[in-house]
C-alpha positions as CSV (number, residue, x, y, z in Angstrom):
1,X,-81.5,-79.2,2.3
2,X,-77.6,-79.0,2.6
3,X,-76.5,-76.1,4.9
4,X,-73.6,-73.6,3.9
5,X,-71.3,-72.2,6.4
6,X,-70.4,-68.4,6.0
7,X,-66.7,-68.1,5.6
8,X,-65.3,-66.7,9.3
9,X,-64.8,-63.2,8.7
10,X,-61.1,-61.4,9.9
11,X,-61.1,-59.8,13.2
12,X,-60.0,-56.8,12.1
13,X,-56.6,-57.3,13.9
14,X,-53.8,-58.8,11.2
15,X,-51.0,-58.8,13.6
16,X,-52.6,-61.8,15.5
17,X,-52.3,-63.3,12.9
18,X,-49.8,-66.1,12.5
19,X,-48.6,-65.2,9.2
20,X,-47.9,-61.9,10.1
21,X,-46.2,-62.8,13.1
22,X,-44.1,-65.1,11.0
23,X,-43.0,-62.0,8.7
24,X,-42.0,-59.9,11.5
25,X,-40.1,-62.7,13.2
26,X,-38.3,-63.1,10.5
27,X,-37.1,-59.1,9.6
28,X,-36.2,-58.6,13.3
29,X,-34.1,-61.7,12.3
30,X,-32.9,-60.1,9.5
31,X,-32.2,-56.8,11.5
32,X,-30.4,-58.5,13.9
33,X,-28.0,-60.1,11.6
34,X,-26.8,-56.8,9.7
35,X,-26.7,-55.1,13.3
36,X,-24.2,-57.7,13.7
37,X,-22.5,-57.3,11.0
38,X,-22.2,-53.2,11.4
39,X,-19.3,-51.9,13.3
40,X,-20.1,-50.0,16.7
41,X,-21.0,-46.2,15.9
42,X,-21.9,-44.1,13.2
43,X,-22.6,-46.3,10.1
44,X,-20.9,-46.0,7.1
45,X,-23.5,-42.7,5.5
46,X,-22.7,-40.9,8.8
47,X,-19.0,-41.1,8.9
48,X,-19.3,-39.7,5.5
49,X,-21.4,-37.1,6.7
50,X,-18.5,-36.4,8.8
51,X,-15.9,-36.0,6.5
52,X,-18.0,-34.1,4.1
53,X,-19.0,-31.2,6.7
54,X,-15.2,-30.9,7.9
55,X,-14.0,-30.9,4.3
56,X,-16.5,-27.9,4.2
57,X,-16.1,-26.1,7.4
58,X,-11.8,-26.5,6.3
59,X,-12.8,-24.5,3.0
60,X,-14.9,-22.3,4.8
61,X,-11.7,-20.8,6.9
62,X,-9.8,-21.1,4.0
63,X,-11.9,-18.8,2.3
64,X,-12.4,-16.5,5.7
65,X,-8.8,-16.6,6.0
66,X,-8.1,-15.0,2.1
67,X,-11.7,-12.5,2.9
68,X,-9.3,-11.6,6.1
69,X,-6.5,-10.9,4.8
70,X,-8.1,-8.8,2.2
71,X,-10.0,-6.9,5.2
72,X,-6.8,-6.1,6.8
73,X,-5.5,-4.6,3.6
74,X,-8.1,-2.1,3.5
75,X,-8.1,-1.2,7.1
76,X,-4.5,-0.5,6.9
77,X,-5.1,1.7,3.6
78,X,-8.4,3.2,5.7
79,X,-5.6,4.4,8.9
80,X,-3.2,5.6,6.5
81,X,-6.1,7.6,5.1
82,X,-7.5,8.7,8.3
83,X,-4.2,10.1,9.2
84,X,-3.9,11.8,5.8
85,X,-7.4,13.5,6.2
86,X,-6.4,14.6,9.9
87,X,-3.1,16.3,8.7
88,X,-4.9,17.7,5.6
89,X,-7.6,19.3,8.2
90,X,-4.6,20.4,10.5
91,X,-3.1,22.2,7.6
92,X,-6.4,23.7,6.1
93,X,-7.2,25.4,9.6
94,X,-3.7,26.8,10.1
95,X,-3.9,28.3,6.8
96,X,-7.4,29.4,7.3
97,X,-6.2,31.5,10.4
98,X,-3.1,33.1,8.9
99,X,-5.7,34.5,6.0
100,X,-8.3,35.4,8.7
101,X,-5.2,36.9,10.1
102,X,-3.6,38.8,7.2
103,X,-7.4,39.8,6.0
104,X,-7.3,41.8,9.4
105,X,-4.0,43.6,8.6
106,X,-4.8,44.5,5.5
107,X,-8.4,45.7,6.1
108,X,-6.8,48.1,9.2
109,X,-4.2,49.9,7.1
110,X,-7.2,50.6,4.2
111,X,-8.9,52.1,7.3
112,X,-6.2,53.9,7.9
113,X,-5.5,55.4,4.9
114,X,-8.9,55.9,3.9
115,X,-9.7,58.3,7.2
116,X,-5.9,60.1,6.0
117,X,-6.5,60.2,2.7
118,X,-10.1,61.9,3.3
119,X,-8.9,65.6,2.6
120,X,-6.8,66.7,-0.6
121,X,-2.8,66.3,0.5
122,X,-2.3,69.6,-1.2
123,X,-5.2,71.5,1.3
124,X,-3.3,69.0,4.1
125,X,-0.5,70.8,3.1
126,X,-1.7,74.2,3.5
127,X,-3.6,73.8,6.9
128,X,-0.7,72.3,8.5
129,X,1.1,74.1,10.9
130,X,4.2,72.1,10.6
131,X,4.7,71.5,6.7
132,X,7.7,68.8,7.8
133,X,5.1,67.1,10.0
134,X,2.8,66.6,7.4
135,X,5.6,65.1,4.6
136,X,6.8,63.0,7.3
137,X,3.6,61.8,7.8
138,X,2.9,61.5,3.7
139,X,5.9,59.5,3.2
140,X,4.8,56.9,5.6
141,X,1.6,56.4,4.0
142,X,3.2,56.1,0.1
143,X,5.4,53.2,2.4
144,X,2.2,52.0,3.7
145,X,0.7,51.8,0.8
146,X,3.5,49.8,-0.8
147,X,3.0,47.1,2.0
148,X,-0.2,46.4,1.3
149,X,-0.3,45.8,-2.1
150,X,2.1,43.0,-1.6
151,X,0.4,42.2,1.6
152,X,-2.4,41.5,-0.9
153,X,-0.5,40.0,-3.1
154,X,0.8,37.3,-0.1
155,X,-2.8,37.1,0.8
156,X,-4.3,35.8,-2.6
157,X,-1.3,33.4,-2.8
158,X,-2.3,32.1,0.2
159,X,-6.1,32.1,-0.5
160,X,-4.9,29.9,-3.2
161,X,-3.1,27.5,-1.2
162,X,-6.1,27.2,1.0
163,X,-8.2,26.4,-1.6
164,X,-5.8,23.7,-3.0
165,X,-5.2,21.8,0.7
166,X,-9.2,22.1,0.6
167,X,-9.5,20.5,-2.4
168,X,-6.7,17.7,-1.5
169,X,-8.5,17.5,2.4
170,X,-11.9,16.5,0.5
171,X,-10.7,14.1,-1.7
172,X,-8.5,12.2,0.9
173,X,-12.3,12.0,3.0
174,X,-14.6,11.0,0.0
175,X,-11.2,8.4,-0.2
176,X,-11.5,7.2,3.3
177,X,-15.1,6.9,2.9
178,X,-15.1,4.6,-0.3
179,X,-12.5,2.6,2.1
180,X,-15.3,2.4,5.3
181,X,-17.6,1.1,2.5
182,X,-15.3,-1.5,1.5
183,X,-14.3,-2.3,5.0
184,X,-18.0,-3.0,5.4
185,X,-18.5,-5.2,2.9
186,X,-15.4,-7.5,3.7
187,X,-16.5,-7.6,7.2
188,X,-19.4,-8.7,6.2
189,X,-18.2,-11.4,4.1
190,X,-16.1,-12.8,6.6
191,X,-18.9,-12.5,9.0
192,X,-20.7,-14.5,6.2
193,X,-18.2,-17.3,5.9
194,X,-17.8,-18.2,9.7
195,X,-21.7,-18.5,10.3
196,X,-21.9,-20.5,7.8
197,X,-18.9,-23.1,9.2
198,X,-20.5,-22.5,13.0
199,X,-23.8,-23.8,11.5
200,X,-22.0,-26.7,10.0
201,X,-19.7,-27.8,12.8
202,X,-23.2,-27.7,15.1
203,X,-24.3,-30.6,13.0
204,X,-21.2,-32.6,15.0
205,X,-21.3,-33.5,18.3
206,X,-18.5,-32.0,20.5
207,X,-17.1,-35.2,20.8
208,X,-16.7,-35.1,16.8
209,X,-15.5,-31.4,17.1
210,X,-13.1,-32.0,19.1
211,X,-11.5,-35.0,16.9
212,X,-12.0,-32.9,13.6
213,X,-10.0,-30.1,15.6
214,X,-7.4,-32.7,16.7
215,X,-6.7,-34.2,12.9
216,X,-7.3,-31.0,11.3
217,X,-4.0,-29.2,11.7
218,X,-2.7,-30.2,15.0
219,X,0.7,-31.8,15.5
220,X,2.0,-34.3,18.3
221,X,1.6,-32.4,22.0
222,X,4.8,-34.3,22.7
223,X,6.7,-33.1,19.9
224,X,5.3,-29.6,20.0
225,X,6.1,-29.5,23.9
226,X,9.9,-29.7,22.7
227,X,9.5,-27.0,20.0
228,X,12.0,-24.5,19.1
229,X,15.4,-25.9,18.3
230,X,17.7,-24.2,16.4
231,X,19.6,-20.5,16.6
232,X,17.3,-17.9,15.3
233,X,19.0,-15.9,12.5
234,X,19.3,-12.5,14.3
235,X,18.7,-11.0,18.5
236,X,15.4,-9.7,16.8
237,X,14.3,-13.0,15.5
238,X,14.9,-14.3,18.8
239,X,13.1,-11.9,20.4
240,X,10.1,-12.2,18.2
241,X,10.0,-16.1,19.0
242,X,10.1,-14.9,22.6
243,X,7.1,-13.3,21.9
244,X,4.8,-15.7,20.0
245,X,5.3,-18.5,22.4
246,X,3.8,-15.9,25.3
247,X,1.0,-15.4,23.2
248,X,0.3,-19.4,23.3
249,X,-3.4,-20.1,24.0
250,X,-4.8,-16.7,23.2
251,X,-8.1,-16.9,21.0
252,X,-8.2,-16.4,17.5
253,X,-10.2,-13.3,16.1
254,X,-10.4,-11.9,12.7
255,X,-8.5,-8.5,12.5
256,X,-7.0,-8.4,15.4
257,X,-3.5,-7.8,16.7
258,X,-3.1,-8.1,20.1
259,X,-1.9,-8.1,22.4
260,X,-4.9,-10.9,24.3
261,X,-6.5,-12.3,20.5
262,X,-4.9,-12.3,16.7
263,X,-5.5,-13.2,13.4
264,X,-2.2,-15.3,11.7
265,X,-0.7,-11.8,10.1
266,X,-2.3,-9.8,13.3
267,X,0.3,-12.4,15.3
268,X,3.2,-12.0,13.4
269,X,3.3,-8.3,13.3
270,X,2.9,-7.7,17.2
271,X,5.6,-10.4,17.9
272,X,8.2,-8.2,15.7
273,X,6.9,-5.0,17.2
274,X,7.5,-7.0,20.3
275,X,11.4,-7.3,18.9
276,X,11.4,-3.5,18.2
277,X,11.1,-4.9,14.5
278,X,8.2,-3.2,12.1
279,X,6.5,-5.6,9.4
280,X,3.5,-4.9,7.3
281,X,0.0,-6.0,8.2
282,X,-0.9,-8.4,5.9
283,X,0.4,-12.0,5.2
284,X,0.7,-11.1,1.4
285,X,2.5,-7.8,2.2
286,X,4.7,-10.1,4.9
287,X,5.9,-12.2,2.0
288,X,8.3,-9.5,1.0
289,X,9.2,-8.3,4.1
290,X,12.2,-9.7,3.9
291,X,14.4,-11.8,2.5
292,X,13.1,-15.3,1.2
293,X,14.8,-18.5,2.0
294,X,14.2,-22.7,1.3
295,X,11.8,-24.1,3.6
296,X,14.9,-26.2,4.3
297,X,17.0,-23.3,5.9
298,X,14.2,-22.3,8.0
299,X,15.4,-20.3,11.2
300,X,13.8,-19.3,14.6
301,X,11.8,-16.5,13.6
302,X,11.0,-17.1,9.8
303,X,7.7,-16.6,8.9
304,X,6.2,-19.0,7.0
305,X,3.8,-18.5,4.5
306,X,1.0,-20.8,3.3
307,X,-1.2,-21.7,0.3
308,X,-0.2,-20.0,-2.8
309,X,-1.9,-17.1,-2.6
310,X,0.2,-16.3,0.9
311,X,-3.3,-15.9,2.7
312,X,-1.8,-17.7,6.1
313,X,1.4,-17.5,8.1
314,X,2.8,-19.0,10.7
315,X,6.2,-18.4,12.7
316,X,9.0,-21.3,12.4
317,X,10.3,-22.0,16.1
318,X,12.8,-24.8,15.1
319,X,12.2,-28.5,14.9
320,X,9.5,-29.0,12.1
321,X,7.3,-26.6,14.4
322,X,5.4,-23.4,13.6
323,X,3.2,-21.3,15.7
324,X,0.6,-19.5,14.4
325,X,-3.5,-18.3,15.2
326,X,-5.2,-21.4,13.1
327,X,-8.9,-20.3,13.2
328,X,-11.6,-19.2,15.1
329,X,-12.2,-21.2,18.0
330,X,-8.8,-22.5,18.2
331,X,-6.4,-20.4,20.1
332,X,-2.4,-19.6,19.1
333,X,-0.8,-23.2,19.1
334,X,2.3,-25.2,17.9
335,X,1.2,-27.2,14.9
336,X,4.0,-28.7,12.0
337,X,5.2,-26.4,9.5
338,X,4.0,-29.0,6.8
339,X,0.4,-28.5,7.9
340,X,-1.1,-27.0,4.6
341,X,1.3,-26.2,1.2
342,X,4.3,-23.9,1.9
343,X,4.5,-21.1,-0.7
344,X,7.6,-19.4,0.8
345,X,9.7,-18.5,3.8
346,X,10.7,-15.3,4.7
347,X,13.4,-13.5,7.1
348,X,12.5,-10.4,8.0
């Protein structure tokens, strides 16, 4: 009888095999070669990773920047407000103590004249023992009298007017409160907006931060170390220069105004107060503070106003060169005025 091998069964173990040594030979092969052929770093997906999250955190302060702007506008309609109510409150208590007070007056001459005028004038009269006493006496009351019906008279005009700076006191505070509510919601939204760029610039190493902050808006060091050529166009424009460039390398923060952090309009209007110069608040409102002139006449002093929509401003200092509070996380630096589109220049 013929005898019949069993086939050999597998170990159970394929990657001792040789064929399957053979394939993975062959992809690290493979792997080396495009290894070769990829540049040092972040491969090509990565880089545009990159790009993508700056292009997003960029529109992200863009978009803080305008939510800003329109904070500051309310908080400067909110003090005005405040102010109002304050006076309005000032003036309702004043007038609420001169009624108190002529209430007083009035109520002690009807006291008066009702403990005199208690007994008939004509048994008065008769009682008396000096009759010319007694006229002198009923003569002063009729006078008396007199005064306090137009002491009364005064004293419901003046109720009036009380009433009315009530009326105008409670409307300015239901105002002021609609404007906290709103101040509370923009604050919120810009809160919103820089999370959401701080959780994106996280996904970048702070080697990759610190390149996206260098090509972002930042101009040559060396040229920006020679910054501020040119005669500024009044002793005030001057003098506000003088200013910004002290406040070099203070941080950015939304809202504020110095004097140790700004935001771009925050910066502007303490370096004119700085001059003894008063501009509005906001970089919109700063547009037409003054009178506007070519980007190509630019002064010392001019503030320069970005993006159509005038939501950032910087301050020219001569030679191509502006300084204004970028962003948060990047402090008050030089960077070119041609950094972003110029909508107009203005000379305050």
């Amino acid at each position: 009888m013929a005898s019949h091998r069993s086939p050999r069964r597998s170990s159970g173990r394929p990657w001792q095999s040789p064929a399957f040594r053979a394939t993975v030979l062959s992809a690290a092969a493979g792997a080396t070669a495009v290894l070769a052929q990829t540049p040092a770093g972040a491969e090509p997906a990565d880089e545009a990773s990159r790009a993508s999250v700056s292009s997003r955190v960029d529109g992200l302060y863009a978009q803080a920047e305008k939510a800003t702007e329109r904070y500051n506008a309310v908080a400067e309609r909110a003090g005005s407000l405040r102010e109002q109510v304050e006076h309005a409150q000032d003036r309702v208590a004043r007038g609420q103590a001169k009624v108190n007070r002529m209430r007083g007056g009035l109520a002690a001459v009807a006291g008066a004249q009702y403990r005199s005028g208690g007994v008939d004038p004509a048994l008065m009269l008769m009682l008396s023992s000096d009759p010319d006493t007694y006229l002198d006496r009923a003569a002063v009351l009729d006078r008396i009298g007199s005064r306090q019906a137009t002491g009364l008279g005064q004293l419901q005009r003046a109720q009036r007017a009380l009433d009315q700076q009530r009326t105008e006191a409670t409307g300015k505070l239901d105002r002021l409160r609609s404007e906290q509510r709103e101040l509370k919601k923009r604050k919120a939204g810009v809160q919103h907006k820089l999370a959401e760029a701080r959780r994106l610039l996280e996904k970048l190493t702070p080697k990759e931060r610190a390149e996206r902050e260098r090509g972002s808006r930042a101009g040559d060091r060396a040229q920006a170390g020679e910054a501020g050529g040119g005669k500024a166009s009044s002793a005030h424009a001057a003098s506000a220069v003088s200013a910004v460039k002290s406040a070099l390398g203070s941080p950015y923060s939304w809202g504020a105004t110095g004097p140790n952090s700004f935001d771009c309009s925050g910066l502007m209007q303490w370096a004119y107060s700085q001059a003894g110069v008063s501009i509005p608040r906001t970089s919109q409102a700063q547009r037409s503070a003054g009178r506007q002139v070519p980007l190509s006449q630019a002064k010392p002093g001019d503030l320069v106003l970005y993006r159509s929509d005038a939501s950032h401003v910087g301050m020219y200092v001569g030679n191509d060169q502006v300084i204004h509070a970028p962003h948060p996380g990047a402090p008050v630096r030089f960077d070119p005025v041609g950094m972003m589109p110029v909508s107009s220049v203005t000379r305050p």
